[in-house]
C-alpha positions in Angstrom: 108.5 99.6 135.2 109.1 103.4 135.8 107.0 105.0 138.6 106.7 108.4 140.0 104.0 110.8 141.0 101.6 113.5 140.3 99.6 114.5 142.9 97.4 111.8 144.1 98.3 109.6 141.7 101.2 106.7 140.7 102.3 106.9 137.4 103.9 104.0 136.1 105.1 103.7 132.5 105.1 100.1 131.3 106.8 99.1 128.1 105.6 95.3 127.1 104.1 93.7 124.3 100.0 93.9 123.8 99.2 90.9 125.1 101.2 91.1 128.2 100.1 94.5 128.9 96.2 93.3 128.5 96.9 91.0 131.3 98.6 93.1 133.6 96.5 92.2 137.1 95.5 95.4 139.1 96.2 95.3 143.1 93.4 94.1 145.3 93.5 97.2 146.8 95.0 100.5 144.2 95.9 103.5 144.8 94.9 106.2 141.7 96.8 104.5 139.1 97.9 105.5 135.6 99.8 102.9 133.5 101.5 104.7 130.6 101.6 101.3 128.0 104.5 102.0 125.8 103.6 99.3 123.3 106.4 96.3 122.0 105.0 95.8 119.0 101.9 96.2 117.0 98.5 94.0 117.4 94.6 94.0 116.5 93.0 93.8 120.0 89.6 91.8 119.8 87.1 92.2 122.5 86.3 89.9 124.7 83.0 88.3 122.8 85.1 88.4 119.6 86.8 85.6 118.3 90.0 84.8 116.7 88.4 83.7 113.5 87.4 86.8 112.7 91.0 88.0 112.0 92.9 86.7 108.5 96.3 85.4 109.9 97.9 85.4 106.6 97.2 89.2 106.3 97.5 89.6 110.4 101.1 88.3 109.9 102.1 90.4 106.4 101.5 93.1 108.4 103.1 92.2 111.4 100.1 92.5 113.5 100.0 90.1 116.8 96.4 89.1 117.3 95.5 89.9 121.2 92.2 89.5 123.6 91.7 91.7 126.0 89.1 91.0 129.2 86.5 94.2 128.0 84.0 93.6 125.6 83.5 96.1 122.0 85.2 95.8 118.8 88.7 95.6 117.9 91.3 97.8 118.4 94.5 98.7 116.2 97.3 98.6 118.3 100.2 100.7 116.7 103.6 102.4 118.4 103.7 105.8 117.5 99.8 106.1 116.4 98.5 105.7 119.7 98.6 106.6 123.1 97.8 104.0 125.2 97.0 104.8 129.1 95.2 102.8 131.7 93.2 104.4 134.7 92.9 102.6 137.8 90.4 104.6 140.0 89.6 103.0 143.6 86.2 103.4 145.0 85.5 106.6 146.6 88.1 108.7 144.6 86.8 112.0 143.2 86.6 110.7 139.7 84.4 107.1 140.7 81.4 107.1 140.6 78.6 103.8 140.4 76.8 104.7 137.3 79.3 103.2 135.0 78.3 105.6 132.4 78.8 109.1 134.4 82.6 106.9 135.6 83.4 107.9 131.9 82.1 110.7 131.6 84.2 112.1 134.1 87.6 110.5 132.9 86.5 111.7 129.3 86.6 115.5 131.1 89.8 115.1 131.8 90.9 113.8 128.4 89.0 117.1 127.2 90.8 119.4 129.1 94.1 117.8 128.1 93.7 118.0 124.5 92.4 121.6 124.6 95.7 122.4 123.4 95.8 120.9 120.2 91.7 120.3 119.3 89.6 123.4 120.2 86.1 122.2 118.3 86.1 118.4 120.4 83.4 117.2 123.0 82.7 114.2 125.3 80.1 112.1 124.4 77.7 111.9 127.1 74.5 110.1 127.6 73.9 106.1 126.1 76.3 104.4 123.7 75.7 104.5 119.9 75.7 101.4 118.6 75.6 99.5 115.6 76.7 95.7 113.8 80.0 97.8 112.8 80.6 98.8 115.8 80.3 95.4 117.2 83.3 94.6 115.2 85.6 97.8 115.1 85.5 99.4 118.3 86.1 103.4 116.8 82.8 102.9 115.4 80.9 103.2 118.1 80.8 106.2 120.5 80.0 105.0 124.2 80.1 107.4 127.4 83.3 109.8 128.5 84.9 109.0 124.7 86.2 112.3 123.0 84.7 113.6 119.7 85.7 116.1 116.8 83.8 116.6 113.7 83.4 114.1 111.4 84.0 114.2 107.6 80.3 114.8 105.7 78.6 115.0 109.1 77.5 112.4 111.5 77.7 111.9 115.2 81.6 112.7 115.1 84.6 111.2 114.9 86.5 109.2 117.9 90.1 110.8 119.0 89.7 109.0 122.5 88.3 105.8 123.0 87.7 104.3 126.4 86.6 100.7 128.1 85.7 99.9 131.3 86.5 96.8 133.6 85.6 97.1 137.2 85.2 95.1 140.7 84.1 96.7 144.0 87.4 98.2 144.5 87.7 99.7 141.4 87.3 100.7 138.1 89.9 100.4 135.3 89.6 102.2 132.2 91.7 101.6 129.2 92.4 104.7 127.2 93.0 105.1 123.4 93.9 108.5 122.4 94.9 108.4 118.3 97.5 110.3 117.1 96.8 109.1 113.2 94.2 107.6 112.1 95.1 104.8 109.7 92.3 102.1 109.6 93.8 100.2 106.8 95.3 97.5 108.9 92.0 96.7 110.2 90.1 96.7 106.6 93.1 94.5 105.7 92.6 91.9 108.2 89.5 91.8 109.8 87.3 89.1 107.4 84.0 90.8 107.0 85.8 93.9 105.8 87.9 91.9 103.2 84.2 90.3 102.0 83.7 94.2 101.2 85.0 96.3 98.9 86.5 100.1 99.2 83.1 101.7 98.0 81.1 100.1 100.7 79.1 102.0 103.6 81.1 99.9 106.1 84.7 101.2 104.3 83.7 104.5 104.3 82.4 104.6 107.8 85.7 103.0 109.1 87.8 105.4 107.4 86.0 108.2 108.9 85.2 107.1 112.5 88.9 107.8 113.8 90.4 111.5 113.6 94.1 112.1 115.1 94.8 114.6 118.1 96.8 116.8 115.3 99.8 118.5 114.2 102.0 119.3 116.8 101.0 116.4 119.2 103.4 113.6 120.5 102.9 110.8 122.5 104.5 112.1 125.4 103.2 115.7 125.1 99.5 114.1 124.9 100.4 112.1 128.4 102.1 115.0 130.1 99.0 116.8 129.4 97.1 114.1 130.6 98.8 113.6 133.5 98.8 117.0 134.5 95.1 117.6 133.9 94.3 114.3 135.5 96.3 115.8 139.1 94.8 119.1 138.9 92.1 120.3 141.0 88.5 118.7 139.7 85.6 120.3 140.0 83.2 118.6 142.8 81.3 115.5 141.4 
């Protein structure tokens, strides 16, 4: 595990499979944490309340796709190196960006994901207020839109579509958010191997919406340009809470 600093914070990059890196324990205590996940390996992520059997292991394994839980709850997520940037945020209580509404927690964090990608999206916005929710969404986790995520226009209207999504897990001494920043948006792995997708064919409401719920950050953007931005937007002077 690499580890250096910027600012306040430790910065540690991690390279491990999915699995492993959902079950990475957090100190009792943190300091502001970043874990950079630099992926081995490519996985559907299920949420906690989701279960196994929702997954085709025949397809799962054609396409090389290790099926992971993680401890948050929402829809799955497509893991893939190279499509993704992956970044966990460990925020102790009382840091600048905490805060006990879980929802304004986000909100925050999605500022700073903002003001990183300003470089490459200039039309995008944080979601703020409740999460929009739906019986998709339930399943694929890019087709909802919950508090803090990041939002550019969507194909033939709608609420938007998701370039950063974020989850939250926290105790009283902190609260860790799991970032997914897409670089390209490819949802046919999860059409392919989630089961009540396969039921469906390609003209369905639910195929459509999944193709259009994702948008990558855009030409020009790599994974480690998007977390040196990042990093350097997350150490930089916030505005007061």
């Amino acid at each position: 595990m690499n580890s250096r600093t910027a600012g306040r914070w430790t910065i540690q990059t991690v390279t491990a499979s999915p699995a492993v890196a959902h079950g990475l324990e957090v100190p009792s205590e943190p300091p502001p944490l970043v874990w950079v996940i630099a992926p081995r390996g490519s996985a559907v992520v299920l949420g906690s309340t989701q279960s196994l059997e929702l997954v085709e292991p025949d397809q799962a394994k054609a396409r090389s796709l290790a099926v992971v839980k993680r401890r948050s709850g929402g829809g799955a997520v497509l893991v893939v190196p190279g499509d993704l940037v992956w970044i966990d945020v460990i925020v102790p209580r009382g840091d600048v960006l905490w805060s006990d509404d879980v929802g304004v927690a986000a909100e925050r964090l999605g500022a700073v994901w903002l003001e990183a990608l300003a470089p490459w999206l200039s039309d995008a916005w944080v979601h703020r207020g409740a999460m929009v929710n739906s019986d998709l969404a339930r399943l694929v986790c890019f087709a909802g839109i919950g508090p803090g995520e990041v939002l550019v226009p969507g194909r033939g209207g709608g609420p938007g579509a998701k370039v950063v999504g974020i989850s939250q897990r926290r105790t009283r001494a902190f609260a860790r958010f799991q970032c997914a920043c897409v670089l390209s948006w490819d949802p046919a792995p999860l059409l392919d191997v989630l089961k009540p997708l396969r039921a469906l064919d390609s003209l369905s409401s639910w195929h459509q919406q999944v193709s259009a719920c994702g948008a990558g950050v855009g030409d020009g953007a790599t994974a480690d340009s998007v977390v040196e931005a990042f990093v350097a937007a997350l150490a930089g002077p916030r505005p007061s809470p």
